[in-house]
C-alpha positions in Angstrom: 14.9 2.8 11.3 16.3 -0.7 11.1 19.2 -0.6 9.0 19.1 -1.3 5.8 16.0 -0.1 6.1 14.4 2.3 3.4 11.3 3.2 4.7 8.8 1.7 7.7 6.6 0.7 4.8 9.3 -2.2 4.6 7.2 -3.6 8.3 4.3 -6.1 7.3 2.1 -8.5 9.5 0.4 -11.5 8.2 -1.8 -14.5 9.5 -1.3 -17.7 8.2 -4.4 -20.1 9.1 -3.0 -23.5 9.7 -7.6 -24.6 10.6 -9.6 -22.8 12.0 -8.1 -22.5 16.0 -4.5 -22.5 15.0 -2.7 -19.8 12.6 0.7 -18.3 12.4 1.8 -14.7 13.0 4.5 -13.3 10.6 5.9 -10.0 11.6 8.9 -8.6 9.3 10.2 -5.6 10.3 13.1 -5.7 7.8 15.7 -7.1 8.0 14.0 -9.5 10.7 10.9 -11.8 10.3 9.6 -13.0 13.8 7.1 -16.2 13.4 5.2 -17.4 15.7 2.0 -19.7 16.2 -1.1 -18.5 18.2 -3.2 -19.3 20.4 0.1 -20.3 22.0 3.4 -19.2 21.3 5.0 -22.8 21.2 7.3 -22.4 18.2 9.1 -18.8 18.1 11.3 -18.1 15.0 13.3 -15.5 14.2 15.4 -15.1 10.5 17.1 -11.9 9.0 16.5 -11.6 5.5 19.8 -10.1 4.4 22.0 -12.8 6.3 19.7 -15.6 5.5 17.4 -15.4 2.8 16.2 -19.1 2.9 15.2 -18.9 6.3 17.8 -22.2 8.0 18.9 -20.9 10.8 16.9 -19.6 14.0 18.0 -16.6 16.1 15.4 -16.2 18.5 17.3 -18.4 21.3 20.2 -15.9 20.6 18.6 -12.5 20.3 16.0 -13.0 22.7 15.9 -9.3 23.5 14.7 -8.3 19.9 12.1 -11.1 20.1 11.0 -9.7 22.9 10.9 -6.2 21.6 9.2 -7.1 18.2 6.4 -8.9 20.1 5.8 -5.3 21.5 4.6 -4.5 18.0 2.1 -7.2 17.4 -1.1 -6.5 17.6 -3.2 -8.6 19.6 -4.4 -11.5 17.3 -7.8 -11.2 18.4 -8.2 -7.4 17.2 -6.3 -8.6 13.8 -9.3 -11.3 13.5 -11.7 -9.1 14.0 -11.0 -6.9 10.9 -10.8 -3.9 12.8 -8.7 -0.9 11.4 -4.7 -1.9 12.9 -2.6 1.4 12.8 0.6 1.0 11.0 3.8 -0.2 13.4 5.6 2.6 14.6 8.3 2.4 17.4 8.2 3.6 20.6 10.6 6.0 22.1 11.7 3.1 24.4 11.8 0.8 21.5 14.3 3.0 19.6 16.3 3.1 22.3 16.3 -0.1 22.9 16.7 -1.0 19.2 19.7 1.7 19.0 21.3 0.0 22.1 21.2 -2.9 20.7 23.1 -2.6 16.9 19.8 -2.9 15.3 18.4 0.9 14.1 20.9 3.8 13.5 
């Protein structure tokens, strides 16, 4: 798990709908939140929580391998719009790996 982590019920995804062809993703796998716009990815943000609760200062540019591997778990936007059932996130062996590698899980 991500540490600091309690549970993977602290993962969430949500869709913000900015009109009707343009919408944000939000995926928090805590302590990260990865935003992002679709149908392009123009705008990519990443925050962590514990480090920076009001969200001022942007990561992704610097930890472009954890954008990288959290994009892994979003589910493709057009399934998500089409209200079918999503399974809840769970990492990959390579993610944890990678993750572990990384300073990010335990």
């Amino acid at each position: 798990m991500l540490k600091g982590a309690e549970s993977e019920s602290r993962s969430a995804l949500s869709i913000r709908f900015l009109n009707r062809k343009k919408f944000q993703i939000s995926l928090i796998a805590y302590p990260y939140q990865l935003l992002f716009y679709q149908p392009k990815k123009k705008k990519i943000e990443l925050y962590r929580f514990d480090r920076d609760p009001a969200e001022k200062n942007n990561l992704a540019l610097q930890e472009k391998e954890l954008v990288e591997e959290l994009f892994k778990l979003v589910p493709d936007y057009e399934t998500v719009l089409s209200r079918k059932k999503i399974q809840p996130l769970k990492y990959s062996p390579e993610t944890l790996k990678r993750l572990k590698s990384l300073g990010y899980m335990e």
